[in-house]
C-alpha positions in Angstrom: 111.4 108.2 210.9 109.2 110.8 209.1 109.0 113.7 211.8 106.1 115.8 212.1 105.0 118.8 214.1 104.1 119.5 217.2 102.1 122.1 218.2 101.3 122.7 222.0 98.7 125.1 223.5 98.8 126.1 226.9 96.7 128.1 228.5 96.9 129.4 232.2 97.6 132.8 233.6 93.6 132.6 234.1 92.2 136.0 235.5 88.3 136.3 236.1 86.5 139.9 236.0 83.3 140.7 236.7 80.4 138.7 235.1 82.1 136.6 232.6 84.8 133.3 234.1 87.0 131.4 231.7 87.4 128.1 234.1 89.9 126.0 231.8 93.5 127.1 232.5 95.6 124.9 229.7 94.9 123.0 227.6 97.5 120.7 225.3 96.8 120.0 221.9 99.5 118.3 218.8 99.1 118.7 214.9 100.5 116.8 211.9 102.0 119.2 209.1 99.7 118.0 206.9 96.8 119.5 208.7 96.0 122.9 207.8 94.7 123.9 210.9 93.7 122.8 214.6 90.5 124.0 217.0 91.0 124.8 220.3 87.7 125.2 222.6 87.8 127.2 225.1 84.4 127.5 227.2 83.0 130.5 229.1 80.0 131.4 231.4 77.9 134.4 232.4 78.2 134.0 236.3 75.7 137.0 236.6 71.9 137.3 236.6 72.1 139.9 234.3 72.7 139.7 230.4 76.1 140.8 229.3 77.5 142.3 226.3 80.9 141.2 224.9 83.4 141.8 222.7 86.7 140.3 222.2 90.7 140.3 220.5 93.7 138.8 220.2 96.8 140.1 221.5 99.8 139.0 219.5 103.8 139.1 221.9 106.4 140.0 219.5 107.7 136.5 219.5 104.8 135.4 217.1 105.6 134.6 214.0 104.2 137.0 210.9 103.2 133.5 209.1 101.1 132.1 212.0 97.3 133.0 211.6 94.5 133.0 213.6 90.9 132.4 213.7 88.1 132.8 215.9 84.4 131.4 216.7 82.3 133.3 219.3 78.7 133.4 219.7 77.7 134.9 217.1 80.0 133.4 214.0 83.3 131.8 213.0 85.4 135.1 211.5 87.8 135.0 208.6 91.5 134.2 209.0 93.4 137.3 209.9 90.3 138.6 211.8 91.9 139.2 215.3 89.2 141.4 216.8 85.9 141.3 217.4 84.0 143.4 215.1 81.9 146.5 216.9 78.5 145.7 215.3 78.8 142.2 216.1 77.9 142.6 219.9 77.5 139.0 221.5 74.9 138.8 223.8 75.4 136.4 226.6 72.1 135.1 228.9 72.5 135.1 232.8 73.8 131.5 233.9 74.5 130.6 230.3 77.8 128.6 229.1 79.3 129.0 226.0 82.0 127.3 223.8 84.0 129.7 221.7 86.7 128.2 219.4 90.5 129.7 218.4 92.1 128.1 215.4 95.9 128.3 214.8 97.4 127.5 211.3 101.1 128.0 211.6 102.2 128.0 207.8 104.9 125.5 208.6 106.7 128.1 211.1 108.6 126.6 214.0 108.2 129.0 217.3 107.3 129.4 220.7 105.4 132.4 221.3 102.0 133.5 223.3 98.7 135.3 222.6 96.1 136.7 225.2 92.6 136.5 224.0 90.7 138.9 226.0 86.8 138.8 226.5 86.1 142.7 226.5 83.2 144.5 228.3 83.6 147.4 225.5 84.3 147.0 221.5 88.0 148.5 221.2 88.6 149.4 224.7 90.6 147.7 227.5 88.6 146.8 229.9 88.4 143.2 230.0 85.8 140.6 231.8 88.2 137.7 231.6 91.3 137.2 230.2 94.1 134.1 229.5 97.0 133.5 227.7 97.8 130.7 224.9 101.3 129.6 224.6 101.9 128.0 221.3 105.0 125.7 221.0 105.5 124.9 217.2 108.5 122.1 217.0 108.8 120.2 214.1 111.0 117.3 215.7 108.6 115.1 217.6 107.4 111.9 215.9 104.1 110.5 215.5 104.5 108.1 218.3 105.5 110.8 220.8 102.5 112.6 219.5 100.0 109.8 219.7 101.6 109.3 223.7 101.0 112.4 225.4 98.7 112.1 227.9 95.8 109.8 225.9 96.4 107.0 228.3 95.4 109.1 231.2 91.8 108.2 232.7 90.2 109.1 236.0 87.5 106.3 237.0 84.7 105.9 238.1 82.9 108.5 236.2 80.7 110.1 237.8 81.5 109.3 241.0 80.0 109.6 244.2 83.2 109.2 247.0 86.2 107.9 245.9 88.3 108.5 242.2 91.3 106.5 240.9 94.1 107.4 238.1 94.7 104.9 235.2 97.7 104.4 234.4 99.2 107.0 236.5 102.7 106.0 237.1 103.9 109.6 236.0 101.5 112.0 238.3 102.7 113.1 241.5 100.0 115.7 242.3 96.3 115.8 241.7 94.0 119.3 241.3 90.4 119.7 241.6 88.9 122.5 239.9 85.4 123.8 239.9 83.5 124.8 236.6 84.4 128.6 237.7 88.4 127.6 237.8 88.1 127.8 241.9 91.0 125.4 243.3 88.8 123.3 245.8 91.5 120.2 246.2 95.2 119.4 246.1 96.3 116.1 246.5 99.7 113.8 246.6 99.7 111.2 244.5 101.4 108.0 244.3 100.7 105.1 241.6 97.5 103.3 242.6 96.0 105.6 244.9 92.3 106.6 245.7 91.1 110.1 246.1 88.3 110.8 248.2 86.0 113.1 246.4 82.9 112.8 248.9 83.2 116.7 250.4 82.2 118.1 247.0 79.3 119.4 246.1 77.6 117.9 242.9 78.3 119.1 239.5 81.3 118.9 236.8 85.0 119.2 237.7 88.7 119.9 236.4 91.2 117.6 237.3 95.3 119.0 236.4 97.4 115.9 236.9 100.4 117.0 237.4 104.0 115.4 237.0 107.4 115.5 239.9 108.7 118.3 237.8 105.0 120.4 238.1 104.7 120.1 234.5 100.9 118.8 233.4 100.4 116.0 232.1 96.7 116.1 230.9 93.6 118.0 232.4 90.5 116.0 233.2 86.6 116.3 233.9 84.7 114.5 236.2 81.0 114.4 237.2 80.8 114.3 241.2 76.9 113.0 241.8 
């Protein structure tokens, strides 16, 4: 069978400062070879009244490769390839109470590696004061097949949605453990889970959650959002 690559982005180690929250802590994502590059959003919020500036980089470990390239999409513009920092005269301005998506792009040149980045949403053009930061690990393996690809996670669904009280797992025969999120990436549940059970939802407040399913072996499977009305 023809393999293909797999390229896996997780992000966690989620750290909030100040004005600006990044509430998504991973997020999983596979590409083909043959594509020449894969989006990643990754949505932020102004939890202020006030408007803030911003800047923002990318922090490369040693461990990633020369060949991999990177892209980014704030505000204001998507930037070239290569362009790993935000520029000083391109200040992004962010309204009190707004949300924003941003967008990193990875195009790993056919490199196999696993290495991690920190993106960093900066209070000051080349300084290191940071408002929020997380880190993206990127697993590039070039030994998973299509099928495997296609299987991770897509058969995951939380239902009803919205809900008002009660929310069930499809197909959940994998999860052991179930983690409500709010928008701001506060834990507000953690739950037990065993195949065909209800969760009872009813103590939230109204508005749009993150739910981590997670596996026996505390790997997760697939992140979810819910509307609680």
């Amino acid at each position: 069978m023809k393999q293909y690559l797999l390229l896996l982005f997780t992000l966690f180690s989620v750290q909030a400062f100040g004005q600006i929250n990044v509430p998504i802590d991973y997020i999983q994502v596979s590409l083909l070879p043959d594509v020449e590059e894969k989006k990643v959003d990754v949505q932020i919020i102004n939890t202020s009244t006030d408007m803030v500036e911003f800047y923002w980089d990318i922090i490369r470990t040693p461990e990633v490769p020369a060949e991999w390239e990177f892209k980014f999409c704030d505000i204001n513009l998507c930037y070239l390839w290569g362009t790993e920092a935000c520029p000083c005269s391109q200040t992004n301005f962010f309204a009190p109470g707004d949300t924003a998506t941003t967008q990193i792009y990875l195009k790993p040149n056919g490199v196999e590696a696993v290495a991690e980045v920190m993106v960093r949403i900066l209070e000051t053009c080349g300084r290191d004061s940071s408002y929020a930061t997380y880190t993206v690990e990127f697993t590039a393996d070039n030994s998973v097949s299509t099928a495997d690809i296609d299987a991770i996670g897509d058969d995951l669904l939380l239902y009803p949605n919205p809900s008002s009280d009660m929310i069930k797992i499809k197909n959940d025969r994998d999860v052991s453990n179930v983690v409500v999120y709010n928008i701001i990436g506060k834990k507000m549940l953690s739950r037990a889970h065993r195949p065909g059970m209800s969760h009872n939802i009813s103590q939230l407040n109204n508005g749009l959650y993150l739910v981590r399913l997670v596996d026996k072996n505390n790997n997760i499977l697939k992140v979810l959002r819910f509307t609680k009305e």
